[in-house]
N, C-alpha and C positions, 0 to 999 in steps of 0.2 A: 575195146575188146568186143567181140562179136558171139551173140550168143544164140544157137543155133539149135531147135529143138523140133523134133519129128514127133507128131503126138497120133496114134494109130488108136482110135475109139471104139469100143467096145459096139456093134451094129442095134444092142436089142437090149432094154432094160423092164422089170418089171412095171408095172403098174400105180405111176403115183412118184415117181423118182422121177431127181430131176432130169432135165432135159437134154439126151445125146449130144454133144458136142461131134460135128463132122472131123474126118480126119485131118490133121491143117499141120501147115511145116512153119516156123516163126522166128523169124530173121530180124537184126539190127545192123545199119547202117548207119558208115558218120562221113561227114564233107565238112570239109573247110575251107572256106575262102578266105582271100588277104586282099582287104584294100586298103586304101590310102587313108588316113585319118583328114578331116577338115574340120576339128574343132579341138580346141586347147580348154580346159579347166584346172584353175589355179586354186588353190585354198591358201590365202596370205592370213597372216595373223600379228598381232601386234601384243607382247606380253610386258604388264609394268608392276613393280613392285613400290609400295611406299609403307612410311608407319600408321595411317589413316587410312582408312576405306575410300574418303573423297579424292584424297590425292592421287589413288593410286588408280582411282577411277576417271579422274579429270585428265593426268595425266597419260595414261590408256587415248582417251578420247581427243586430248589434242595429235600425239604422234600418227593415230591411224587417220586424221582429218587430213594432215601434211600428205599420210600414202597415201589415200585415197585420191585426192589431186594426182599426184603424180600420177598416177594409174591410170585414169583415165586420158591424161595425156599420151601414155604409155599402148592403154590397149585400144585406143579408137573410139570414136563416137556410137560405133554400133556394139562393142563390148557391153554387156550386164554385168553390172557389181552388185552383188546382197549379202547382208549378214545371214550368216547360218549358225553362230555360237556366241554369246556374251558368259562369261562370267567372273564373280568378286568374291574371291574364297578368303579367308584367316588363315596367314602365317604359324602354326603352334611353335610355340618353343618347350622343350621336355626337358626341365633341370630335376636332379636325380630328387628319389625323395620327396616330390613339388607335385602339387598340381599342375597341368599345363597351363601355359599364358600365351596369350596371343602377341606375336611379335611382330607382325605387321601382315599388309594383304595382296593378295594380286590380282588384278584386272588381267583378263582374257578375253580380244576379240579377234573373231575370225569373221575374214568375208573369203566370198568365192568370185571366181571373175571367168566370165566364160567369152569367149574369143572366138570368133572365123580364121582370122590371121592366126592358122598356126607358127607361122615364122617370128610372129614378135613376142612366144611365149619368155623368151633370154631375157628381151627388152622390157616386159613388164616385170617379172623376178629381178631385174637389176631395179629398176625402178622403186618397187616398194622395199625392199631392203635398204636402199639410198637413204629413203626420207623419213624409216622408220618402223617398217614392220621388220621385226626380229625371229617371227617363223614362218616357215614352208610347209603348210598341212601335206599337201599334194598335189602332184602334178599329173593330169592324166588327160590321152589325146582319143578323142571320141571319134563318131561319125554323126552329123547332124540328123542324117534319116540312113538310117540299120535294115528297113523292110527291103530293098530290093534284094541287096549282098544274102541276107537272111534268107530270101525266098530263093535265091538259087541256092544255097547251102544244103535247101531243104529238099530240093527238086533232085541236087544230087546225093544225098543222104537216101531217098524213097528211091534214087535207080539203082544204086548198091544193093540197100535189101533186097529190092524187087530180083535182083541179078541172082543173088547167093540162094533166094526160095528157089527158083528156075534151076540152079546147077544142083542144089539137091536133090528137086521135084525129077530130074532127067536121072539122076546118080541111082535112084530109088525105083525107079521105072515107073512114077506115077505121074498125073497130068490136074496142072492149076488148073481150076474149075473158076475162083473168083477171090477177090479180097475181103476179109473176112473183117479185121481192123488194120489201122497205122494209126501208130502214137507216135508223137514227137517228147522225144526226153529233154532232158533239162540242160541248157548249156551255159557255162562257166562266166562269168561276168569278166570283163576286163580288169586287169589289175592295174592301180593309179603306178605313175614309176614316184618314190621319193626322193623328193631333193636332197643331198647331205649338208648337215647343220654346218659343217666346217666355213662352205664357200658364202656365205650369210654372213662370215665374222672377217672375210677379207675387206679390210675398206677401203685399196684400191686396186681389187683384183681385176682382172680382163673380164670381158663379156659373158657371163654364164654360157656356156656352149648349151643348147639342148635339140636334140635330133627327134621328130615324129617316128621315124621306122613305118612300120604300117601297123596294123590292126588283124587278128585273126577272128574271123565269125566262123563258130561251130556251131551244128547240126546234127540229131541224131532223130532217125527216125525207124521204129520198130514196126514191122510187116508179119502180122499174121493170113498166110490165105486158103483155102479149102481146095483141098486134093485127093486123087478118085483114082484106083489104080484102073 
C-alpha cells in the first residue's frame, strides 16, 4: 500500500521552537524480484521413545548415526550437516486421583543439512527417512548470496517512490528541490515449505517429488523530498 502525504509547513515560528521543517511530499515504493533459488535447507530429525532415559537416548543416537551416513551419501561431499536441537524429556502419565509418574522418555534430535544441489533435496528426504529419521522440521530453498537480487529490488523500489513524489510534485504545481530522506522498510522473510508427515510413513513410496519454484525478494523504500512552489 502506498502512502502518500503532502506536508505544507508553516514559513515562520516564534522564537526558541523547534526547527521548520521545509515543505516535502513523502512517498513509498515496493519492487519485487523473483529469482531462482540455489540452495536447499533441510531440518531432519530423528524422534525415539523408551522406558529409560539411556535407552531412549542411545537409541536416538544409533538411528540418527545410520541417517546421518545416509545423508551424506545422499547430499554430497560439499553438503553441511549440524545439529541445531538435542533433547531428553519424561513421559508423564496422569492416572486419576494420582500423582503423576513418569512413564518413560524421548530423545529429540535434529540436524539441518544445507545443500547447493537443489535437485537432490527428494534424494536426501528419502534417504534419512530410509535409515531412520522419522521427522521433517522443514524444508526451505534459499539463495546462497541475496545482495544483488536485493539491490535491484531496492533500486526499483527508490524509482517508484521517486516517480509518485514527481507525479504529485507536478499534480500540485510544485517543483523537487532535493531529497530530504529514503528509508528502506522491512521485508518479509521467506517461508520454509513443510514436508507432510504422511509421506515419512510410506515405506515403499516413490521418490518424494519436490519442485524449488523460485524465490520472491521485496523491497520497500519510503522517499521523503523538499518542494518549493
Amino acid at each position: 500500500m502506498r502512502t502518500l502525504v503532502f506536508l505544507l509547513m508553516a514559513a515562520a515560528v516564534a522564537a526558541g521552537a523547534e526547527p521548520v521543517r521545509p515543505p516535502s511530499i513523502r512517498t513509498t515504493g515496493e519492487a519485487t524480484i523473483t529469482a531462482r533459488p540455489d540452495r536447499v535447507v533441510i531440518q531432519i530429525g530423528v524422534v525415539t521413545q523408551a522406558s529409560t532415559a539411556q535407552n531412549a537416548a542411545s537409541t536416538n543416537a544409533q538411528k540418527l548415526d545410520a541417517a546421518l551416513h545416509e545423508l551424506k551419501q545422499a547430499a554430497g561431499p560439499a553438503a553441511q550437516i549440524k545439529t541445531i536441537s538435542y533433547s531428553l524429556d519424561p513421559n508423564y502419565r496422569y492416572p486419576q486421583n494420582s500423582q503423576p509418574t513418569i512413564a518413560g522418555y524421548t530423545a529429540h534430535n535434529v540436524v539441518e543439512v544445507t545443500a547447493d544441489d537443489i535437485g537432490a533435496a527428494g534424494k536426501i528426504i528419502d534417504a534419512a527417512t530410509r535409515s531412520g529419521a522419522n521427522t521433517i522440521q522443514s524444508l526451505q530453498f534459499t539463495l546462497k548470496n541475496d545482495q544483488e537480487a536485493h539491490a535491484q529490488a531496492l533500486r526499483e523500489a527508490a524509482t517508484k517512490a521517486r516517480a509518485d513524489a514527481e507525479a504529485i510534485a507536478a499534480a500540485l504545481g510544485v517543483k523537487i528541490l532535493g531529497v530530504l530522506s529514503a528509508e528502506e522498510g522491512n521485508a518479509p522473510e521467506p517461508r520454509p515449505i513443510m514436508m507432510p508427515m504422511a509421506r515419512m510413513a510410506a515405506a515403499e513410496a516413490p521418490p518424494t517429488p519436490v519442485t524449488a519454484g523460485t524465490i520472491d525478494i521485496r523491497a520497500t523504500v519510503t522517499l521523503t523530498v523538499e518542494v518549493s512552489r
